[in-house]
C-alpha positions as protocol buffer text, in pm:
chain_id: "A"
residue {
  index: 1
  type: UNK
  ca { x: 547 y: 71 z: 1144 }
}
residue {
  index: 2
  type: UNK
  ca { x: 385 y: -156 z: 863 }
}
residue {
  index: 3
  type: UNK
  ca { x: 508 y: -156 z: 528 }
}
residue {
  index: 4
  type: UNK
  ca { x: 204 y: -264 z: 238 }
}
residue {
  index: 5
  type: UNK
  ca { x: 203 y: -407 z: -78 }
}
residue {
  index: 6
  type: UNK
  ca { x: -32 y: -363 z: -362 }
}
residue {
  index: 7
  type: UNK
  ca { x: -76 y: -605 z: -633 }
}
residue {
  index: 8
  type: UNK
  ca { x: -301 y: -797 z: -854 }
}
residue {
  index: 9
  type: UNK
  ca { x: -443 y: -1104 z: -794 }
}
residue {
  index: 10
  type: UNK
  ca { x: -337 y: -1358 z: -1086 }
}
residue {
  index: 11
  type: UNK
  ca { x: -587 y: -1625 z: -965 }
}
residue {
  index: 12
  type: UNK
  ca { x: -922 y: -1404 z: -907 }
}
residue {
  index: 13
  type: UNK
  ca { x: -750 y: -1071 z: -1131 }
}
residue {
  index: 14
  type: UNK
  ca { x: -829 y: -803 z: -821 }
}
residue {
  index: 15
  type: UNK
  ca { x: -619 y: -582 z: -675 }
}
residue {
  index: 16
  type: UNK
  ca { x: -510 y: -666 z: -318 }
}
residue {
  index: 17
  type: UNK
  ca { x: -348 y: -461 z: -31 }
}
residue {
  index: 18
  type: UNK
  ca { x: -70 y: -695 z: 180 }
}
residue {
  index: 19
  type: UNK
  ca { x: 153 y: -630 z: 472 }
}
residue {
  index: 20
  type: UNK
  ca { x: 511 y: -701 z: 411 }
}
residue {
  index: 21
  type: UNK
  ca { x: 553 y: -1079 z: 542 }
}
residue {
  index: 22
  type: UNK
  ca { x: 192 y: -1152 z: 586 }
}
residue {
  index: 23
  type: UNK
  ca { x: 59 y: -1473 z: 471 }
}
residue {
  index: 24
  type: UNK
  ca { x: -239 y: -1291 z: 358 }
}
residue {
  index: 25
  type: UNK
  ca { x: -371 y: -999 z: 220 }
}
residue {
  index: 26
  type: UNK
  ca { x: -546 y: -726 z: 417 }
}
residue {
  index: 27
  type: UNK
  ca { x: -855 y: -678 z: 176 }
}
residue {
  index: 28
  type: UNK
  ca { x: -916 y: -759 z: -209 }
}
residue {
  index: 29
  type: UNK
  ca { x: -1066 y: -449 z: -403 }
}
residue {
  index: 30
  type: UNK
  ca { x: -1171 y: -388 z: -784 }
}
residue {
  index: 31
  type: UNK
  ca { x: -941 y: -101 z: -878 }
}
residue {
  index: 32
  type: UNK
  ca { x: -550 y: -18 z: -821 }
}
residue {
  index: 33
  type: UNK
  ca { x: -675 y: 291 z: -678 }
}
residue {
  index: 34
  type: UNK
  ca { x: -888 y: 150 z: -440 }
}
residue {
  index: 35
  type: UNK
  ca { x: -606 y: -95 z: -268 }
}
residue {
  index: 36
  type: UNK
  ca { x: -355 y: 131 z: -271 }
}
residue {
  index: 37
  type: UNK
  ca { x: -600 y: 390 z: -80 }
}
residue {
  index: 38
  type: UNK
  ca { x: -672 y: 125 z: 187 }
}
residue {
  index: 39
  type: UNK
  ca { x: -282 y: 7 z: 171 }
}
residue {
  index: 40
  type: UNK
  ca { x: -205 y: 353 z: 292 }
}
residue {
  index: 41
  type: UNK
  ca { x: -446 y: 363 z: 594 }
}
residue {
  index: 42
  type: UNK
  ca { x: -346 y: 27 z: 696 }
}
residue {
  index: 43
  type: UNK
  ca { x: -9 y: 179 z: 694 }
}
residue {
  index: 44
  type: UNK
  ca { x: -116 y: 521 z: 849 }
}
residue {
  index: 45
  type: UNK
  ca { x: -289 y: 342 z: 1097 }
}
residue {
  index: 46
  type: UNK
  ca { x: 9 y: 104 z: 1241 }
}
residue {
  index: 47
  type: UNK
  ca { x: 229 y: 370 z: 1265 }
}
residue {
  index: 48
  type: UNK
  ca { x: 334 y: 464 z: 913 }
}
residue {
  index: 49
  type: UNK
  ca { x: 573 y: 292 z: 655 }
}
residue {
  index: 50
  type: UNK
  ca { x: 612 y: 213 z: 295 }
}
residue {
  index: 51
  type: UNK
  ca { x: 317 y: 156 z: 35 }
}
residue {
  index: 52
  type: UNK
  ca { x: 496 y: -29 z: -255 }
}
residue {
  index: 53
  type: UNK
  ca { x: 211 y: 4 z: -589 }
}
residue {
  index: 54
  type: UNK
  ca { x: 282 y: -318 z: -824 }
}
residue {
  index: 55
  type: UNK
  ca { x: 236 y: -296 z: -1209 }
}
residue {
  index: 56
  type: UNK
  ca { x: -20 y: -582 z: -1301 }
}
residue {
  index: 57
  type: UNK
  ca { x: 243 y: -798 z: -1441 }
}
residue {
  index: 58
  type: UNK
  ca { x: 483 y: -778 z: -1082 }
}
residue {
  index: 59
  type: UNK
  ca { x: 748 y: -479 z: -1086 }
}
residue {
  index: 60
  type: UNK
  ca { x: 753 y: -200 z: -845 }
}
residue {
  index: 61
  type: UNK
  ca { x: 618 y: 76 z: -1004 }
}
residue {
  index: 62
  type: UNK
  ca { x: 593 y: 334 z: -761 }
}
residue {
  index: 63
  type: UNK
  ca { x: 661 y: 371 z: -380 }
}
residue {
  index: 64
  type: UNK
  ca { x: 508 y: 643 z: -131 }
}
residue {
  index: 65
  type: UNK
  ca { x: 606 y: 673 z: 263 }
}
residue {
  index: 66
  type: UNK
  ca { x: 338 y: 713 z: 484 }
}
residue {
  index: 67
  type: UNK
  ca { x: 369 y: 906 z: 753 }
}
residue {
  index: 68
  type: UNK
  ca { x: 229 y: 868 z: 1116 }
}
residue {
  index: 69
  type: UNK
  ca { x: -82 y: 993 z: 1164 }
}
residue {
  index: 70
  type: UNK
  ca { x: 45 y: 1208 z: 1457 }
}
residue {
  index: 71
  type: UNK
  ca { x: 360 y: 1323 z: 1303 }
}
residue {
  index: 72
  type: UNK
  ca { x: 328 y: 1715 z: 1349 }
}
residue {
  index: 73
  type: UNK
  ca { x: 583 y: 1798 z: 1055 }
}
residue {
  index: 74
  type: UNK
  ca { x: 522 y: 1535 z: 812 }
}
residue {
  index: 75
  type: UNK
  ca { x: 794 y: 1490 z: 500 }
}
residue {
  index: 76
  type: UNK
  ca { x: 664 y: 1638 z: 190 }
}
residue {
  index: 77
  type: UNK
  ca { x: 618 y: 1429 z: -71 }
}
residue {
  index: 78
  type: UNK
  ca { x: 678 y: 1610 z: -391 }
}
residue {
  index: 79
  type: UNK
  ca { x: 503 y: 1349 z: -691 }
}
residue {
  index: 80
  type: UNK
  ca { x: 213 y: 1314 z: -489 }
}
């Protein structure tokens, strides 16, 4: 299981996708949208966790489990 983070650069202003406790990020994209996608494979693929989406300025402002990708009843997620 991998838990992700996904917040903006302040230095280059992109969005970046991070595992908890790496040193760096997994990959640098343009939109929110586009690095919290890629935050939630990363996740799906390592056996599922936590994708924790950042407002630009730091706080948590949203959090979505991600299930394994062979999980035959997966939780439902009700705001997503």
């Amino acid at each position: 299981m991998a838990n992700y983070h996904v917040t903006k650069d302040k230095e280059t202003g992109d969005w970046k996708a991070k595992r908890e406790g790496a040193d760096r990020a997994a990959g640098h994209y343009d939109t929110q949208a586009e690095a919290e996608k890629a935050a939630k494979e990363f996740s799906k693929n390592s056996g599922g966790g936590e994708v924790k989406i950042h407002r630009p300025d730091g706080p948590i402002r949203d959090s979505d489990t991600v299930a394994p990708g062979h999980d035959p009843n997966p939780p439902k997620d009700a705001r997503h």
